[in-house]
MARDRENLUM-150429 format. One line per 10 residues: for each residue x, y, z of C-alpha. Coordinates in steps of 0.1 Angstrom, whole numbers, plus 5000, padded with zeros to 4 digits. Example, Ala and Ser with C-alpha at 12.3 -4.5 7.8 and 13.67 -1.06 7.14 Angstrom:
<recs>
5123:4955:5078; 5137:4989:5071
</recs>
This chain:
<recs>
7354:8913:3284; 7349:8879:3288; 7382:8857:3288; 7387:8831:3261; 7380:8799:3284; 7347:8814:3296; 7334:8823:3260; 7342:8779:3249; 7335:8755:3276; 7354:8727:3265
7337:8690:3259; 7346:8653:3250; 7341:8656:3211; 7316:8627:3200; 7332:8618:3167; 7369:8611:3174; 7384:8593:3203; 7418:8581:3201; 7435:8548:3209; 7462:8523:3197
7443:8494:3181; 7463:8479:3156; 7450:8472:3119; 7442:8435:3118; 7459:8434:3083; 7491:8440:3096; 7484:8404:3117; 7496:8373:3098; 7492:8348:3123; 7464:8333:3107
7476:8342:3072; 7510:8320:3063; 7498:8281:3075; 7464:8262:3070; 7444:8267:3099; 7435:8228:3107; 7398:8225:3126; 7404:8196:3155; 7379:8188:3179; 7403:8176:3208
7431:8197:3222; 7458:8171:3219; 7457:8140:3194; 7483:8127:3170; 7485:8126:3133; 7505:8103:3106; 7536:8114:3085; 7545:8093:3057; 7587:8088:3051; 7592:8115:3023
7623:8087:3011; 7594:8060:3007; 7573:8082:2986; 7603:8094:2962; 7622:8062:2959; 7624:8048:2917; 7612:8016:2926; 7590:8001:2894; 7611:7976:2872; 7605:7962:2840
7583:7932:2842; 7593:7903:2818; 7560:7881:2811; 7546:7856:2837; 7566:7867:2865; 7558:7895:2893; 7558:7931:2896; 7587:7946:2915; 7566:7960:2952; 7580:7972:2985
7558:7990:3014; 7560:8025:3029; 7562:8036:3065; 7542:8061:3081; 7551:8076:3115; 7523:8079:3140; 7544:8099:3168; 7535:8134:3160; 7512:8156:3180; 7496:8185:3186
7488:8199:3218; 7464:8228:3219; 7470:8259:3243; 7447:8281:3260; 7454:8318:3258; 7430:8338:3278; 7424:8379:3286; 7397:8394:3300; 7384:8433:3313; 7365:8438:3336
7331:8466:3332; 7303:8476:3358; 7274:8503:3359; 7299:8533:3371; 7320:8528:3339; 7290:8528:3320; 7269:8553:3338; 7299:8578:3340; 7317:8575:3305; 7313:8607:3278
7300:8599:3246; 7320:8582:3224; 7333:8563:3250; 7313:8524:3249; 7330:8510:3277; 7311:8472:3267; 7326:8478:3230; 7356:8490:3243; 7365:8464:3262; 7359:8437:3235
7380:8454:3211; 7404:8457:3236; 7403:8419:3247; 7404:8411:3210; 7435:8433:3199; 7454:8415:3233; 7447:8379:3215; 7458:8391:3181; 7487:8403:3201; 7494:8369:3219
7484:8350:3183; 7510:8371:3166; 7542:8367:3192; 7535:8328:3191; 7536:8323:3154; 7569:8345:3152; 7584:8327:3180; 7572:8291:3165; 7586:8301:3130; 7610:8329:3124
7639:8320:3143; 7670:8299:3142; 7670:8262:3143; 7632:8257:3137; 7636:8249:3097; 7662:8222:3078; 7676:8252:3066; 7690:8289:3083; 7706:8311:3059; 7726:8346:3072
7728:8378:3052; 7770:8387:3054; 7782:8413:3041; 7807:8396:3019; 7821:8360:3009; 7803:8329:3000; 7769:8327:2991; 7765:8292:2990; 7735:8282:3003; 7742:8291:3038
7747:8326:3034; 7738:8353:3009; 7747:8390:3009; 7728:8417:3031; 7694:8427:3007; 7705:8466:3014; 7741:8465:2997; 7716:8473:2965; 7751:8474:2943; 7758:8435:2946
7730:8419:2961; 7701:8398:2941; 7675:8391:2960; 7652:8375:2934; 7683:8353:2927; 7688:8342:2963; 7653:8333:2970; 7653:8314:2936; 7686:8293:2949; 7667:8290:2982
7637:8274:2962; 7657:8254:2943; 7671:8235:2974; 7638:8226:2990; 7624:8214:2956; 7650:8191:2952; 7651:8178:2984; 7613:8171:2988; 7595:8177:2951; 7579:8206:2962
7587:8242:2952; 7577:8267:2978; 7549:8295:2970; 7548:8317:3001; 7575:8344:3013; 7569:8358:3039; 7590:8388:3049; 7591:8414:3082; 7584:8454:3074; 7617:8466:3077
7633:8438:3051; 7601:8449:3026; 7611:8485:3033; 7645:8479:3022; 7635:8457:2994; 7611:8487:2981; 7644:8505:2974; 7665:8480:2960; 7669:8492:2922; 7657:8456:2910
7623:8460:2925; 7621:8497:2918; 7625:8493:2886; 7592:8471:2885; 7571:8498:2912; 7573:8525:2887; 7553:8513:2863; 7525:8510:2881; 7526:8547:2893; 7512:8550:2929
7508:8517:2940; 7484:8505:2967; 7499:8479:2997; 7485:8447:2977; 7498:8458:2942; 7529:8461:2956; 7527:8432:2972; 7520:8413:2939; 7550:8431:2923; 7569:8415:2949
7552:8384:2945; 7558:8383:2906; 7596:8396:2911; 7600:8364:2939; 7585:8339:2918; 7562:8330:2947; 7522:8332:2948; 7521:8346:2983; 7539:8373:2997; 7530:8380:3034
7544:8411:3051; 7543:8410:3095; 7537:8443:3100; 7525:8443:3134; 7540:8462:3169; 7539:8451:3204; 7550:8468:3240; 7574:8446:3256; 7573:8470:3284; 7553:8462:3315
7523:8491:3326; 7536:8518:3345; 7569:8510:3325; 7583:8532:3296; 7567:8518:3267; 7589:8498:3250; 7575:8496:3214; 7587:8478:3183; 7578:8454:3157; 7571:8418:3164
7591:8403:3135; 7629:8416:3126; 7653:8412:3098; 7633:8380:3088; 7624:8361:3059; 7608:8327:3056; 7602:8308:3023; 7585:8278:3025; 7557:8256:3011; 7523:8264:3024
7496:8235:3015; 7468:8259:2997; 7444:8228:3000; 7451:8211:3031; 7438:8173:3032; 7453:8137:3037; 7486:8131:3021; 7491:8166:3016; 7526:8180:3036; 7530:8216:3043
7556:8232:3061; 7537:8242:3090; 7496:8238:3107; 7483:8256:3128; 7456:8232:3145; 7427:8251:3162; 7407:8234:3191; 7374:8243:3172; 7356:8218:3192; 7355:8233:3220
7324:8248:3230; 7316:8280:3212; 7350:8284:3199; 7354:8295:3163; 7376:8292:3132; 7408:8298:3158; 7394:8280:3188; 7387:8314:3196; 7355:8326:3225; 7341:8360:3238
7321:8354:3260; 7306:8380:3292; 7296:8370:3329; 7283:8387:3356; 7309:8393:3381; 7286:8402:3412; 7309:8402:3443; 7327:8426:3423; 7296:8452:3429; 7279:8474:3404
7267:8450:3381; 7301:8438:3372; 7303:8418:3343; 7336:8401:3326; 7344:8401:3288; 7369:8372:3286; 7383:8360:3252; 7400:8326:3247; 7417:8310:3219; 7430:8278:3219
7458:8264:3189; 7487:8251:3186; 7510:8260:3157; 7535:8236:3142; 7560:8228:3124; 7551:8198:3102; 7581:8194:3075; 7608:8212:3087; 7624:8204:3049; 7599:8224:3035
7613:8254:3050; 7643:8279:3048; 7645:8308:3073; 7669:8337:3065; 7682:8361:3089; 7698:8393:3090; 7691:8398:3055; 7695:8439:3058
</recs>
């Protein structure tokens, strides 16, 4: 009788193959701070004094004499400076000659290239904005004591904690200080996680049954009092190759409320931009380039698939901005 193994011949299946590319959603590099189109890499731009601009000034005017006036100052120091961030794979006629259906090694490799810059994108944006000493404002989650602006208690302890209460506080602070209320939260997967459970918010999630990511999202939004809530949902392997992989979420125990100009323009603050070198050549709506070249020393009809982006993101009113940390 013919054994088991002779009977099937196993063979690369053509429908499926498997591999770790990351939902773009989950990305939200590009989705927090206006994305600001500039056509040099480096160049400065003008900050008006915020205690200028909200100054009581006008005075009652008795006839035939002047108006009360003064004059504003506008600081012309800031910059941007717009880095290149580059990856590339290499492909030639063996890899395409000798690779089993489904396997596209051209595709492959652009998808692969891509994911790496959405990778790179992703680690910049959380290292330019969710940490420490970036905004006018840190605040801790404790477990117990004061909660006076500097700290407020841990989002788990679902018996005492408010966080709808906490963020409105927050709000509170930056409005007064700069006239603007902030309308974006952004929060890290495990702190949404936790908040999903807090009795406050689960209270709301029931009545919509089985809700989808962006209705909860919404119920979040509508419980915060904000118009945007952004979740980083995103992994990376801080693990070199060869390594054990070393695997976790980008973003931690982090929460940033801020004010995010929807309608970016002159005279507009916003808590952060994110310039992108569009002018250079080819580059898109992130200063962003795939572009292939033949690679012939290499043999084989080599060719290169090389992305580049090119941005720099910013913070631009650091008073238009509270982080929290270690909020669970």
């Amino acid at each position: 009788m013919p054994t088991r193994n002779q009977v099937h011949v196993d063979q690369m299946l053509t429908n499926i193959s498997v591999a770790y590319m990351q939902d773009a959603a989950g990305f939200i590099a590009d989705k927090v701070f206006p994305i600001i189109p500039v056509q040099r890499q480096s160049d400065r731009y003008f900050v008006y004094n915020k205690g200028d601009m909200l100054r009581d000034e006008a005075q009652e005017r008795a006839p035939k004499t002047e108006s009360a006036g003064s004059d504003y100052n506008v600081d012309n120091t800031p910059t941007y400076f717009c880095r290149q961030y580059a990856f590339h794979s290499d492909v030639d006629d063996v890899d395409r000659t000798n690779s089993n259906n489904p396997l596209q090694p051209d595709q492959d490799a652009t998808e692969y290239v891509s994911q790496k810059l959405m990778l790179k994108k992703e680690n910049v944006f959380v290292n330019s904005f969710l940490k420490i000493g970036v905004w006018e404002h840190d605040v801790e989650g404790v477990e117990s004591g004061s909660t006076n602006g500097k700290s407020i208690l841990k989002w788990s302890d679902y018996s005492a904690s408010t966080p709808s209460n906490d963020v409105q506080n927050l709000a509170q602070i930056i409005k007064g200080s700069t006239g603007y209320r902030p309308n974006t939260l952004v929060l890290s997967s495990d702190v949404r996680a936790v908040l999903l459970n807090h009795p406050d918010i689960k209270d709301r999630v029931k009545y919509v049954g089985r809700a989808m990511p962006g209705q909860v999202n919404s119920i979040l939004s509508e419980y915060f009092d904000v118009a945007n809530v952004v979740v980083a949902d995103s992994v990376v392997n801080k693990a070199g190759q060869g390594a054990e992989d070393d695997i976790d979420f980008i973003a931690k125990n982090s929460v940033l409320l801020c004010y995010s100009e929807p309608n970016p323009g002159l005279r507009k603050p916003s808590a952060g931009y994110i310039f992108a070198w569009t002018g250079l050549l080819g580059a898109g709506a992130f200063g962003n380039t795939i572009t292939r070249f033949p690679m012939e020393w290499l043999g084989n009809n080599c060719e290169r698939i090389e992305g580049t982006m090119a941005f720099d993101m910013k913070v631009v009113c650091k008073d238009l901005g509270v982080y929290c940390h270690d909020v669970i």
